[in-house]
Every structure is written in structure tokens, then in C-alpha cells.
C-alpha positions as CSV (number, residue, x, y, z in Angstrom):
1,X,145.3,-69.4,192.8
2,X,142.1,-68.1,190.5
3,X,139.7,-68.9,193.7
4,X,142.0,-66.7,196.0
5,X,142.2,-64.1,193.9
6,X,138.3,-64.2,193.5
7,X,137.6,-64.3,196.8
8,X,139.9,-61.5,197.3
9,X,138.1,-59.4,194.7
10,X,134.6,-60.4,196.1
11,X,136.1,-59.2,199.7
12,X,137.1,-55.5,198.3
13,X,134.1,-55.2,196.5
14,X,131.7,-56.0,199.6
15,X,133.8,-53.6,201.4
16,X,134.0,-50.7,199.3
17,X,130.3,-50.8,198.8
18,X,129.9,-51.0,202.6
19,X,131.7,-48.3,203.2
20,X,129.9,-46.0,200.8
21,X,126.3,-47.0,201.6
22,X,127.9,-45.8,205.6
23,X,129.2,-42.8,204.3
24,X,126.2,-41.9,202.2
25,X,124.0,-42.5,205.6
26,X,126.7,-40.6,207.9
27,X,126.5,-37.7,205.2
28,X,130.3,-37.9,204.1
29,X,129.7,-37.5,200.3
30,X,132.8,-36.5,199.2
31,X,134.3,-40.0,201.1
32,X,131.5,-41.9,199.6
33,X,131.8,-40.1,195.8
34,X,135.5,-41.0,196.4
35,X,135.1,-44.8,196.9
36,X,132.5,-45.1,194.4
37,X,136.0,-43.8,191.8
38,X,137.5,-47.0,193.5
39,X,135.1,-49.1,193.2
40,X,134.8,-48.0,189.5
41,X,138.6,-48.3,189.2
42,X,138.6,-51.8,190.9
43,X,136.0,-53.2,188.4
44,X,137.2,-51.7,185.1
45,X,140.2,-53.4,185.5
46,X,142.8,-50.3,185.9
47,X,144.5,-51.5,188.8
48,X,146.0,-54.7,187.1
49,X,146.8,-52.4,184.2
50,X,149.1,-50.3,186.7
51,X,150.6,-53.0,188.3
52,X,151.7,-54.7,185.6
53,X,153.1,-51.5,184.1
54,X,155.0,-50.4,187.6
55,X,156.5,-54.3,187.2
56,X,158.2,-54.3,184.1
């Protein structure tokens, strides 16, 4: 269970910070400034903290 959700995590990351180094290069900052709030959000932990509020 721990591995899956690792490699889940790993997977998210790798494509969040894919998709802002394109956006950067394709010139769609707002998109990229956007994902980098994601990714920010996805590593400080606040989307487990709203999903385990929305579930009890």
C-alpha cells in the first residue's frame, strides 16, 4: 500500500513539474504560476488535510 501511494506521488510530482517547465517554454505563465500552487499544495501536505476533513 505505502509503495503505491509513493509511486503515485512520485508520478504527480514528475508531471506537474513537466508541465510547468512546457508552459514556462510555450510562454503560458499564468498556467505554469498556477501548477507551481499545486505543486506547492501537493508537497505541503494540504491535500490529505482536505480529504480527510471532506470524509468525516
Amino acid at each position: 500500500m505505502k509503495r503505491g501511494i509513493t509511486l503515485a506521488l512520485w508520478s504527480i510530482s514528475t508531471v506537474v513539474i513537466s508541465a510547468i517547465v512546457l508552459n514556462f517554454y510555450l510562454s503560458y505563465f499564468t498556467l505554469a504560476y498556477a501548477l507551481i500552487g499545486v505543486l506547492f499544495l501537493l508537497i505541503s501536505g494540504w491535500g490529505y488535510v482536505v480529504q480527510d476533513r471532506l470524509l468525516f
